[in-house]
Rosetta silent file (secondary structure, phi, psi, omega in degrees, C-alpha in Angstrom):
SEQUENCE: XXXXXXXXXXXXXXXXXXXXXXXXXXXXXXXXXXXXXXXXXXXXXXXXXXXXXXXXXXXXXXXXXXXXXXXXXXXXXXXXXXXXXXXXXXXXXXXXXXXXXXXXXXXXXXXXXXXXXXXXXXXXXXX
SCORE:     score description
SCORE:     0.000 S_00000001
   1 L     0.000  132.311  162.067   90.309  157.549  101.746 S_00000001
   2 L   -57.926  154.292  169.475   86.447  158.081  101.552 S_00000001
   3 H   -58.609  -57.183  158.707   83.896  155.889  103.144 S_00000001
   4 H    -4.760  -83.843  179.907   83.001  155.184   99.350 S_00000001
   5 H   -50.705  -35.084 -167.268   86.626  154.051   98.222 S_00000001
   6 H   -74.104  -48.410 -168.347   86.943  151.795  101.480 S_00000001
   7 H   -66.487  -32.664 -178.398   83.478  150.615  100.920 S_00000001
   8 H   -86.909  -21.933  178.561   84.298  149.478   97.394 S_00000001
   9 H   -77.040   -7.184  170.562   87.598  148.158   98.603 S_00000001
  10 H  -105.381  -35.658 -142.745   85.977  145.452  100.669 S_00000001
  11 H   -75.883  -51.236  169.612   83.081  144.765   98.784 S_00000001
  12 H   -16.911  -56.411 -161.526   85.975  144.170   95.975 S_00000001
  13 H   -59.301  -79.508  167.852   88.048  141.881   98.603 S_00000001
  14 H     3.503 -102.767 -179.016   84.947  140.395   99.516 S_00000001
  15 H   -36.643  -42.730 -162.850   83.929  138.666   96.000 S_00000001
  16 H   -57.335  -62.018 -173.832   88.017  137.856   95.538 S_00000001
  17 H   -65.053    1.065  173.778   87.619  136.014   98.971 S_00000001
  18 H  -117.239   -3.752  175.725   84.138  133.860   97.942 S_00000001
  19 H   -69.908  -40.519 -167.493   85.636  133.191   94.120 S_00000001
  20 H   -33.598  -62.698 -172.359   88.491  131.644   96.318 S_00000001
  21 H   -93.882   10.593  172.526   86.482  129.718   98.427 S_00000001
  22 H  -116.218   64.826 -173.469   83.907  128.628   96.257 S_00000001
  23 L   -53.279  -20.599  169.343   85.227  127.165   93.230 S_00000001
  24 L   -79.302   32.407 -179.554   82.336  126.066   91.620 S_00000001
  25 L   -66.993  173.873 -167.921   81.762  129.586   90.021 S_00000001
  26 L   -86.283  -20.719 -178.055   81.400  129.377   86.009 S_00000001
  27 L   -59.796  -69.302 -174.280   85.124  130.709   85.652 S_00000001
  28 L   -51.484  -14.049  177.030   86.600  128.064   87.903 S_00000001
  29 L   -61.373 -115.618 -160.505   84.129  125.447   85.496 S_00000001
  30 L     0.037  -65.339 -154.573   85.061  126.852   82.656 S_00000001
  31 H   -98.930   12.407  166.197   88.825  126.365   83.413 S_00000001
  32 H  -115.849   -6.274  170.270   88.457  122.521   85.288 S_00000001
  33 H   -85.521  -39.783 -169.132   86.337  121.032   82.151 S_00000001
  34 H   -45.047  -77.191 -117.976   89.458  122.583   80.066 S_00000001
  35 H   -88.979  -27.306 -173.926   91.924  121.498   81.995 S_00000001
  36 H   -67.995  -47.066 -165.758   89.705  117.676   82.349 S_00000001
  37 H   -61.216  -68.903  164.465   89.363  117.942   78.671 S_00000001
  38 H   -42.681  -35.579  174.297   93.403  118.713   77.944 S_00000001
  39 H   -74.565  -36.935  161.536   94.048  115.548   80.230 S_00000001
  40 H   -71.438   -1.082  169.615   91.776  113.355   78.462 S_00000001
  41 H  -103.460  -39.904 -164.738   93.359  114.314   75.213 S_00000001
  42 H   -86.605  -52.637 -164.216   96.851  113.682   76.574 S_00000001
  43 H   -56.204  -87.027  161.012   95.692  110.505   77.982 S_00000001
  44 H    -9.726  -57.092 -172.681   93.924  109.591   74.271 S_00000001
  45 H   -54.290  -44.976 -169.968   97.218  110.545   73.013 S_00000001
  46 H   -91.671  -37.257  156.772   99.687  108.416   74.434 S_00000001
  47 H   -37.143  -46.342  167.258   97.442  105.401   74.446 S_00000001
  48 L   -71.608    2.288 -162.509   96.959  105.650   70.636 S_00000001
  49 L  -132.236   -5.631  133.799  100.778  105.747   70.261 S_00000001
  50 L   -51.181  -67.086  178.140  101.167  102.716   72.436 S_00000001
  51 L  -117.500  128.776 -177.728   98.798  100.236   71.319 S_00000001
  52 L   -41.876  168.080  176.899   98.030   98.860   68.353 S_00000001
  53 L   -77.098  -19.745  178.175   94.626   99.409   67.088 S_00000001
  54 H   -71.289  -51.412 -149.811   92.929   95.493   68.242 S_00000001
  55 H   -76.782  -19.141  177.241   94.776   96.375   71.289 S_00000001
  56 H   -94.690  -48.038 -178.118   92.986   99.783   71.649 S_00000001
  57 H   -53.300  -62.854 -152.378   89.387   98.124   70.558 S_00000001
  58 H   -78.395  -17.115  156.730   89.847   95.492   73.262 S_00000001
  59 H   -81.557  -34.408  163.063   90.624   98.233   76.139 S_00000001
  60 H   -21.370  -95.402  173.699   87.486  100.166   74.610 S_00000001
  61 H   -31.550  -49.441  154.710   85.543   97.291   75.333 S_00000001
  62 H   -49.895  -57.077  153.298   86.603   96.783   78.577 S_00000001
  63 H   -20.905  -19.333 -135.965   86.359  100.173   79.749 S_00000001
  64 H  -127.732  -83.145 -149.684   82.453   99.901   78.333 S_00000001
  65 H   -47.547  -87.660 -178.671   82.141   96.456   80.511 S_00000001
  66 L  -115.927  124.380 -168.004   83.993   97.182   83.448 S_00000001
  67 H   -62.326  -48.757 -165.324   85.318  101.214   83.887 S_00000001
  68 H   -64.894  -15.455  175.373   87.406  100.489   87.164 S_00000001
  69 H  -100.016    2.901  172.305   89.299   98.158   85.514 S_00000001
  70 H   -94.808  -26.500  171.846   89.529   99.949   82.195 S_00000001
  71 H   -76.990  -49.978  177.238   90.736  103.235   84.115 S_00000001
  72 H   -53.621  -45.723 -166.751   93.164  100.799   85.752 S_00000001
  73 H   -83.023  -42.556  154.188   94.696   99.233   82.953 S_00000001
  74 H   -64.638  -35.329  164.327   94.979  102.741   81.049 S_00000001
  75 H   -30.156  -50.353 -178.764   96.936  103.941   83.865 S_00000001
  76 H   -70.896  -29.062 -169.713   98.986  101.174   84.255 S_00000001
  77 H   -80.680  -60.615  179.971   99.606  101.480   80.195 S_00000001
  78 H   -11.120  -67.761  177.134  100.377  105.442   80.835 S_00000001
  79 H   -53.799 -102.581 -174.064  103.146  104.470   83.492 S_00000001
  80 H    -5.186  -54.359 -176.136  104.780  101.875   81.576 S_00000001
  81 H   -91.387  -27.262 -170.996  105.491  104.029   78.451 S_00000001
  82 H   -76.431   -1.721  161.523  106.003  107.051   80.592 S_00000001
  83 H   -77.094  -77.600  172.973  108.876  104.692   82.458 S_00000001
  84 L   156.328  -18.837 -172.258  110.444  104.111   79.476 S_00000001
  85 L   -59.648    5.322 -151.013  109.013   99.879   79.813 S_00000001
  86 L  -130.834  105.880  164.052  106.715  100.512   76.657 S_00000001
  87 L  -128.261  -25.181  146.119  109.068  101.107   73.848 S_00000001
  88 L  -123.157 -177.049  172.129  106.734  100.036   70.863 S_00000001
  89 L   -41.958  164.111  174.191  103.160   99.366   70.009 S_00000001
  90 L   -83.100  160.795  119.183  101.636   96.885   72.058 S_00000001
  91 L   -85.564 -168.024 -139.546  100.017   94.290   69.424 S_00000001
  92 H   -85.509  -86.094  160.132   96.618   92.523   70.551 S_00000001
  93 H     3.142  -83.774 -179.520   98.951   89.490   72.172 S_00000001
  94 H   -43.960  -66.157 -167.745  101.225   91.397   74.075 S_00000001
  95 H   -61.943  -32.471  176.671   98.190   93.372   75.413 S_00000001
  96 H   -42.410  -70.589 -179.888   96.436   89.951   76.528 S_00000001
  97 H   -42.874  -28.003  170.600   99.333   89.105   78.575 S_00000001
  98 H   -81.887  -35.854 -175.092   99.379   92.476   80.533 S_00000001
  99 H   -57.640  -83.836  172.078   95.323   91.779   80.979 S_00000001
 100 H     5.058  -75.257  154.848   95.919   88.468   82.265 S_00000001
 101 H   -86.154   -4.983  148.707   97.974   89.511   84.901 S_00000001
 102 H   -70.596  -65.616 -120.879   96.161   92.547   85.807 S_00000001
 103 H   -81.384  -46.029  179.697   93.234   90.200   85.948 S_00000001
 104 H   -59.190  -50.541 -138.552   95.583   87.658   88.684 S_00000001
 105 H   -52.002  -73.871  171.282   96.240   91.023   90.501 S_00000001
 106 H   -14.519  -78.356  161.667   92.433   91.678   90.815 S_00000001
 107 H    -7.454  -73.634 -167.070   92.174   87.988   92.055 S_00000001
 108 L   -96.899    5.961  173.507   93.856   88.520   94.800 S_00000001
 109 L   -94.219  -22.558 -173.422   93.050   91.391   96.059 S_00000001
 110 L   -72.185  132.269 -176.296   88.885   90.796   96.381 S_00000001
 111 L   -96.521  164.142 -150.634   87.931   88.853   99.217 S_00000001
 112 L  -118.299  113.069  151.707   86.115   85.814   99.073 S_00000001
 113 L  -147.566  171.986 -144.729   83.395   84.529  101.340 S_00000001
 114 L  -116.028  148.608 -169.997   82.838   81.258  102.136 S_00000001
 115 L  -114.248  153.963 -163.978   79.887   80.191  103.762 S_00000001
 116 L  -118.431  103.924  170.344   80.184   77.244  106.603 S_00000001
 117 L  -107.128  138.404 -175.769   76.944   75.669  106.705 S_00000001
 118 L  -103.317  126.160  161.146   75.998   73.429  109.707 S_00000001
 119 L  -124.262   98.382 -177.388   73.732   71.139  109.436 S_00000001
 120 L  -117.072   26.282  156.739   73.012   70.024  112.473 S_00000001
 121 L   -58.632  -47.134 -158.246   69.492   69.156  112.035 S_00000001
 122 L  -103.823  -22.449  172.996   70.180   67.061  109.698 S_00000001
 123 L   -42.999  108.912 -170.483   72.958   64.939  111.303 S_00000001
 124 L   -85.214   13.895  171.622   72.776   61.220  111.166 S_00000001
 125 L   -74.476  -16.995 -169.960   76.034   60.381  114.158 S_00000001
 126 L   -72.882  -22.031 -163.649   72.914   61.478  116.286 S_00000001
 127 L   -79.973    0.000    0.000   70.833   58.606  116.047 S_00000001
């Protein structure tokens, strides 16, 4: 081999080994908005084919209020028909009742804190 061919044969390697480690070149874009895009279509998909249309409006809204719990609750709807526990539309009812109790879940996971105040300034046993 020539110094040339060798020379071109790394520089080649070279770029292979920084698309690799740099993924945020416009190819790798290009093919993680697709792929974000395809998911977010599939996602779209199976929701509308779930839930009724009030029942789609009222995750909307939520999503719009609060996202982590609108990301949650599509998720949760995802699983459910991809489990098999989803076997028709949701109507608007039905979807309350799944809120509801997402909503307990939530409860009981956020901690709470309680403030102790002394007032012992103010105590009248002192006098």
């Amino acid at each position: 081999m020539d110094d040339e061919e060798l020379q071109a044969l790394r520089a080649k390697r070279l770029q292979e080994l920084q698309a690799q480690r740099n993924p945020g070149l416009q190819g790798n874009e290009a093919a993680a908005a697709e792929a974000k895009a395809k998911e977010e279509e599939f996602r779209n998909q199976i929701l509308t084919q779930v839930l009724s249309k009030e029942a789609r409006s009222r995750l909307s809204t939520i999503s719009i209020a609060k996202p982590e719990n609108g990301k949650m609750l599509e998720n949760m709807i995802i699983n459910m028909a991809r489990t098999g526990q989803i076997r028709s539309q949701l109507a608007d009812n039905e979807f309350v009742h799944l809120l509801e109790e997402v909503n307990r879940q939530i409860k009981h996971n956020t901690p709470t804190v309680k403030f102790d105040r002394r007032r012992t300034c103010l105590d009248s046993d002192e006098d």
